[in-house]
Each structure stands twice: as structure tokens, then as C-alpha cells.
C-alpha positions in Angstrom: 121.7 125.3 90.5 119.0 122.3 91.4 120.7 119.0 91.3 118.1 116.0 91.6 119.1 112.3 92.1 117.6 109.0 92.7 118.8 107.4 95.5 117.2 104.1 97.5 116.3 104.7 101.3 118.6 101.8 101.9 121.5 104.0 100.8 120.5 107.5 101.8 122.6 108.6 104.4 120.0 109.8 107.2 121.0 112.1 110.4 119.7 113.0 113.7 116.9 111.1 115.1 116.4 109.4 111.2 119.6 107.9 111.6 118.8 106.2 115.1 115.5 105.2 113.6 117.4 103.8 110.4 119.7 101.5 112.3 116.7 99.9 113.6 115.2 99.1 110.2 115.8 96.3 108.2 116.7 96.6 104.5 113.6 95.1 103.5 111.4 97.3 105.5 113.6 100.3 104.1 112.3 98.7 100.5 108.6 98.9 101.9 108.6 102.2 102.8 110.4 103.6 99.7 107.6 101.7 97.8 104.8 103.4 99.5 106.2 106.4 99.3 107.2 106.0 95.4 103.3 105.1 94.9 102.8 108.9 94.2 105.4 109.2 92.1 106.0 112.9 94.5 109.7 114.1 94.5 111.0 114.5 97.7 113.6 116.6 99.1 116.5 115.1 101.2 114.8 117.0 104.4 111.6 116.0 104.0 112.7 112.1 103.7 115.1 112.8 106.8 111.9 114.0 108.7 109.3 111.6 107.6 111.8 109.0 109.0 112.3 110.8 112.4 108.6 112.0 113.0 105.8 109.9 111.1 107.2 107.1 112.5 103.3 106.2 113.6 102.9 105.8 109.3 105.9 104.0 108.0 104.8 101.7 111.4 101.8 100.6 109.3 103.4 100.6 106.2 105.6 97.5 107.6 103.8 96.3 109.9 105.9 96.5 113.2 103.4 97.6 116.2 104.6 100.7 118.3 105.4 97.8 121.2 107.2 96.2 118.5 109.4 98.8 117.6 110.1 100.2 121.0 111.4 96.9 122.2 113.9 96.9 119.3 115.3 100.2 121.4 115.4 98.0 124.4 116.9 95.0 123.2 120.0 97.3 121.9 120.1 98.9 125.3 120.5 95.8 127.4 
């Protein structure tokens, strides 16, 4: 059986390395990359949204507009 659902980024419930990178996003940069990726109107599994989150970081980067310097600090900040 194949179920399919719609479900926002801001509500998916990410693991691993997703779910580190998710606690450092905002809602509204959650929103951004969801639109980008809704653009091409391509389903997407629950794996492959896990993993675009925890390795293409270099992409959704761009897509909100946070440099890599930018985004490593955020790391930092939480480990001082």
C-alpha cells in the first residue's frame, strides 16, 4: 500500500544530521526552501527530503541566503 501526504517542512519531523540542521533553521527559511522545492511541483519521498536537508546544504544555503560562514557560526553560537 502507497500512502502519500502533504506535509510542510516546518512540521516534518527530520532525523539524523536533518534534524541538527533543522533546529538551526528558522520557520521562515523552512517556508523558503519548501517553496523552491515545490517550484517543480516533484513528489518527494520522506528520505529524499531527510537527505536534501542533511547533505545539499551548499543549495538550500543559496536558496535563503545565509553564507556558509553564516551558518557555521550559528553551530558556534549554540556551543558556547
Amino acid at each position: 500500500m502507497k500512502v502519500t501526504k502533504e506535509v510542510s517542512l516546518s512540521e516534518f519531523e527530520f532525523w539524523g544530521s536533518a534534524k541538527i540542521n533543522r533546529e538551526h533553521l528558522t520557520t521562515k527559511e523552512l517556508d523558503t526552501i519548501e517553496d523552491c522545492i515545490s517550484e517543480d511541483d516533484t513528489q518527494w519521498s520522506e528520505t529524499e527530503v531527510n537527505d536534501f536537508i542533511s547533505f545539499d546544504e551548499e543549495i538550500w544555503l543559496e536558496w535563503i541566503g545565509v553564507s556558509q560562514e553564516e551558518w557555521d557560526a550559528r553551530f558556534r553560537e549554540e556551543a558556547e
